[in-house]
Residue frames relative to the residue before (quaternion, step in Angstrom):
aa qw qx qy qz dx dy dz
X 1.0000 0.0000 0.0000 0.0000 0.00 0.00 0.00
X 0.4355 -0.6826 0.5636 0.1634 3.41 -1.16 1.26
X 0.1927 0.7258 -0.6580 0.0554 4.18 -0.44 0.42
X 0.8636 0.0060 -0.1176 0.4903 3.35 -0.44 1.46
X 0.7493 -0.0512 0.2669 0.6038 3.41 -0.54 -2.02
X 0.6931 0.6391 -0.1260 0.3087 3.36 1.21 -1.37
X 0.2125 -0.6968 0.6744 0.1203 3.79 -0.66 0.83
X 0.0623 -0.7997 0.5967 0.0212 3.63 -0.86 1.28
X 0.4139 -0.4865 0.6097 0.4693 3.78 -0.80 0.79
X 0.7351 -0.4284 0.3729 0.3702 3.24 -2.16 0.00
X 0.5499 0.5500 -0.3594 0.5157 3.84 1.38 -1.29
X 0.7536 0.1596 -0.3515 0.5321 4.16 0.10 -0.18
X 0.5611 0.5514 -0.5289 0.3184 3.37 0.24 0.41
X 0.6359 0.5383 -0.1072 0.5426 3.22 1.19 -1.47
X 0.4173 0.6168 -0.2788 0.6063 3.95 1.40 -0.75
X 0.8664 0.1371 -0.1999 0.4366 3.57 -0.33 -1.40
X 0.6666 0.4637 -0.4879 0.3202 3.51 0.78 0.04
X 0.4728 0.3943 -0.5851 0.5278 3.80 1.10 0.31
X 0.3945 0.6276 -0.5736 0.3485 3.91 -0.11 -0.19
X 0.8175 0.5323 -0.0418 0.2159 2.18 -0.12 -1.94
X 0.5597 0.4998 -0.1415 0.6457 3.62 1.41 -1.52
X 0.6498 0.5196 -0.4166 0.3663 3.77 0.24 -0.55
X 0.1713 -0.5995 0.7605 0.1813 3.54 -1.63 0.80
X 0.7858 0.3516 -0.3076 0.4053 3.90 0.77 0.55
X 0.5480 -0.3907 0.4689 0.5720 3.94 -0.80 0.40
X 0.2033 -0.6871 0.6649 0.2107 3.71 -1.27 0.40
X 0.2133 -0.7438 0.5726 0.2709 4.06 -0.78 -0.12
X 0.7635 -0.3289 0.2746 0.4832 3.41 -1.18 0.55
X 0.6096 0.6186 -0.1758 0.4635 3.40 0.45 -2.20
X 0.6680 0.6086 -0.2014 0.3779 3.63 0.33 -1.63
X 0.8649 0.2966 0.0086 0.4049 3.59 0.77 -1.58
X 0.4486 0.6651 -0.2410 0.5463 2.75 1.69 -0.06
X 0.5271 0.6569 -0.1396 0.5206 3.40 1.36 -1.27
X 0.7841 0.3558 -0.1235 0.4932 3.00 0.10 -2.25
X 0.6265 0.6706 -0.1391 0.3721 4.06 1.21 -0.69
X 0.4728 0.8129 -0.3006 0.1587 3.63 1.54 -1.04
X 0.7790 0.4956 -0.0118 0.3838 2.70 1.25 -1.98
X 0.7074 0.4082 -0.2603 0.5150 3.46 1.84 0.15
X 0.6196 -0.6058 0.1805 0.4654 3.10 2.20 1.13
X 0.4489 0.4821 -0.6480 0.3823 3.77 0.76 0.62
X 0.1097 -0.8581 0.5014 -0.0118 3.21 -1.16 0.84
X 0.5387 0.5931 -0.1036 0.5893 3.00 2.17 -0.83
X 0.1406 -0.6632 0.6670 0.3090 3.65 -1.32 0.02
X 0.4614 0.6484 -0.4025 0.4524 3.39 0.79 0.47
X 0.6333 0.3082 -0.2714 0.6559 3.89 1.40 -0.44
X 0.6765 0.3979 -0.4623 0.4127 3.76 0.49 0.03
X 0.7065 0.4119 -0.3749 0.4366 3.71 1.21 -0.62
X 0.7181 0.4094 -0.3829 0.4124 3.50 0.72 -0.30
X 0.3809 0.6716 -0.3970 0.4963 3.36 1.52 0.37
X 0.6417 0.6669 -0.0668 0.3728 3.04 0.69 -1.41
X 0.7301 0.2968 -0.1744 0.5903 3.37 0.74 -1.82
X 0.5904 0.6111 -0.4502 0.2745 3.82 0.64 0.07
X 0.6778 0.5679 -0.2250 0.4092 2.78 1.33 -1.62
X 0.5491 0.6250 -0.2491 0.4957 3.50 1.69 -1.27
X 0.4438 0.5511 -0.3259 0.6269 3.85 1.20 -0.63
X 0.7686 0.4433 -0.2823 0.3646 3.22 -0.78 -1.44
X 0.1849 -0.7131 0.6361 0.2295 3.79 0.69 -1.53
X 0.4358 0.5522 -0.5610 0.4365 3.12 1.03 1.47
X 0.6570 0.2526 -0.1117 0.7015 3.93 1.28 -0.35
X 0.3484 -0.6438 0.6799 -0.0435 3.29 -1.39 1.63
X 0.2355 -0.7737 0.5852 0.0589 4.13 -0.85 0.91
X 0.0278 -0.7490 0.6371 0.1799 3.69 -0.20 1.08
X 0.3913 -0.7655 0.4597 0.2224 3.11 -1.39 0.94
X 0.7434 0.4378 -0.2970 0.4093 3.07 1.36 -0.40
X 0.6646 0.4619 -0.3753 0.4518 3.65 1.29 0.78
X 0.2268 -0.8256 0.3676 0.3632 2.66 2.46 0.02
X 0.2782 0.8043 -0.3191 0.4171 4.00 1.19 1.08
X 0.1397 -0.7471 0.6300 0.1590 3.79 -0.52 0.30
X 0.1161 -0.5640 0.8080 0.1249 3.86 -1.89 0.97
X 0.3825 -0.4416 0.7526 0.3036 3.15 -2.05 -0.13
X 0.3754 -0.8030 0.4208 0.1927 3.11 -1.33 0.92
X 0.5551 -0.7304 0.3457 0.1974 3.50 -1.26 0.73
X 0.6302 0.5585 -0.1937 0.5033 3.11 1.76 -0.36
X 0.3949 -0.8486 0.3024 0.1804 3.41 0.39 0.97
X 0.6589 0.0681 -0.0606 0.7467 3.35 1.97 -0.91
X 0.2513 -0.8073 0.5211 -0.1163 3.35 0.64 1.82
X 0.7491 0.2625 -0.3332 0.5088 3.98 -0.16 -1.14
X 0.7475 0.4371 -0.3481 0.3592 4.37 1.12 -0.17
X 0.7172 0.4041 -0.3317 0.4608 3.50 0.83 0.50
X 0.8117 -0.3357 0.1568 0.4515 3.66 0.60 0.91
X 0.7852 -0.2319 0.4220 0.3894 3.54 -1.61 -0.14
X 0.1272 -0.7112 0.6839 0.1015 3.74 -0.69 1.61
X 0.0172 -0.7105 0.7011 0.0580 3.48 -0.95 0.75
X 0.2172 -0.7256 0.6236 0.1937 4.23 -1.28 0.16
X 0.2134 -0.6866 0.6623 0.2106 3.15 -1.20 0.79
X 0.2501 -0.8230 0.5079 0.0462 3.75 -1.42 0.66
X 0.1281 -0.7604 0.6147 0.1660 3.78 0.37 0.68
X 0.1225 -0.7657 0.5887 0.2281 3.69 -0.32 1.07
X 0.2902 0.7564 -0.4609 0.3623 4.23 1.00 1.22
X 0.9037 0.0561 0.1658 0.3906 2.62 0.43 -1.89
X 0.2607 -0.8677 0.2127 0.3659 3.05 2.02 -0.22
X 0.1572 0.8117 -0.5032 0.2516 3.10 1.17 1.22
X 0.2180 -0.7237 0.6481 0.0935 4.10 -0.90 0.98
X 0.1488 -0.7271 0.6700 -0.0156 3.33 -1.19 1.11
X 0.2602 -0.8508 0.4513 -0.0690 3.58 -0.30 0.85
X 0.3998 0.7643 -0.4543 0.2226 3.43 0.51 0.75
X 0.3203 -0.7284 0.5828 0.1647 3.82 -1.63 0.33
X 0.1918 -0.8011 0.5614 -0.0797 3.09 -1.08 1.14
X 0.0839 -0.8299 0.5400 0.1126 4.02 0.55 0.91
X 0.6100 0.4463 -0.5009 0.4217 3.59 0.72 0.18
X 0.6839 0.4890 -0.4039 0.3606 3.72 1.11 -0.06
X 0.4344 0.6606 -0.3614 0.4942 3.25 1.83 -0.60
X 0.7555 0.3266 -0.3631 0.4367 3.43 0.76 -0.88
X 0.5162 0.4390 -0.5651 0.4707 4.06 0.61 -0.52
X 0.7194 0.4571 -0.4813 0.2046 3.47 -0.03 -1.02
X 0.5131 0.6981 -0.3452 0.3610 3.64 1.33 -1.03
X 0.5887 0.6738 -0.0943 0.4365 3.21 0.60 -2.06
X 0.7436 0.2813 -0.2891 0.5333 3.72 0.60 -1.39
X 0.6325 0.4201 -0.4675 0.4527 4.19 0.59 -0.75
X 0.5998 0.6473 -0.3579 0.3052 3.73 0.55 -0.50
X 0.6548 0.4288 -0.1397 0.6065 3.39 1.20 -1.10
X 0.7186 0.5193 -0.2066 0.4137 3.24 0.92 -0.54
X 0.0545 -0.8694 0.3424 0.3521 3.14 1.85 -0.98
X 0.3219 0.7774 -0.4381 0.3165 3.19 1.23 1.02
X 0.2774 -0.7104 0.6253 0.1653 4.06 -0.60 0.90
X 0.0185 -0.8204 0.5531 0.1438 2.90 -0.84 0.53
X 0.7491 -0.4783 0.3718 0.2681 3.71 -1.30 0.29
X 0.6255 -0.4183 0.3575 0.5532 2.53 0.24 -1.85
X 0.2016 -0.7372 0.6447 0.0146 3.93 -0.84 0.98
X 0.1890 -0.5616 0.7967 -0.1188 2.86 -1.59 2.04
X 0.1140 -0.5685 0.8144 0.0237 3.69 -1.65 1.02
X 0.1868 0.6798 -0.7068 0.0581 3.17 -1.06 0.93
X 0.2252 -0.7341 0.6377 0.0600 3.42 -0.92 1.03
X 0.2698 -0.7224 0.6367 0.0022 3.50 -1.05 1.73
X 0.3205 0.6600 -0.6046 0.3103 3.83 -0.96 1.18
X 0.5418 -0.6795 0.4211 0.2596 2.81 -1.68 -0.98
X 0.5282 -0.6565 0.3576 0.4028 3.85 0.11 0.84
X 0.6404 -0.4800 0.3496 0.4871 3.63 -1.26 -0.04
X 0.7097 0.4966 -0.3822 0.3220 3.35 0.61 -1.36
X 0.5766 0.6399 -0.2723 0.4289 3.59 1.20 -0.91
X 0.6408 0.4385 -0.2513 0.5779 3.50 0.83 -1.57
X 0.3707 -0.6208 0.6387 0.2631 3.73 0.23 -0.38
X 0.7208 0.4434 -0.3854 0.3679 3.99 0.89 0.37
X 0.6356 -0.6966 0.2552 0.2134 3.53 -0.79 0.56
């Protein structure tokens, strides 16, 4: 299967389309489940599924729900710092980029001479509908 630029075996195809369907972060465990009946059977074909799609920058890892989205940004790694908002209510994920945070963040490993890996922002709260504010 062709998704975008990206040729996916059938196990990340079938991967990002539960993502993708989801109104929640999904977990390995989770998709696997939701996955049986189209012959994943392993967690070993959902994580290496996974770490492609997470490659690719077609599937975002929250670390702090230890969970996987598909991403909303179509040319995600070209428009700045992904950061996620979390409503810890309703478990709604907001997804958004912010190139002025990409740059503070830069700026701070620089001064710091620190390199970094890799940098998740995940903001923990509540959404509007939840917060009851507009």
């Amino acid at each position: 299967m062709t998704e975008g630029r990206r040729t996916l075996t059938k196990n990340e195809a079938l991967v990002f389309g539960a993502l993708r369907k989801s109104d929640q972060p999904m977990s390995a465990y989770a998709l696997l489940d939701n996955l049986r009946d189209d012959g994943l059977r392993a967690p070993v074909q959902v994580y290496r599924a996974l770490d492609r799609l997470v490659e690719f920058g077609m599937a975002h890892r929250l670390e702090s729900l230890n969970a996987f989205v598909a991403c909303n940004h179509p040319d995600c790694d070209d428009s700045g710092q992904t950061a996620f908002a979390i409503c810890d209510s309703c478990g709604k994920v907001t997804e958004f980029t912010d190139p002025a945070l990409e740059t503070r963040l830069a700026d701070w490993a620089n001064q710091a001479s620190f390199v970094p890996n890799r940098t998740t922002v995940e903001l923990r709260g509540h959404c509007a509908d939840c917060s009851g504010r507009p």
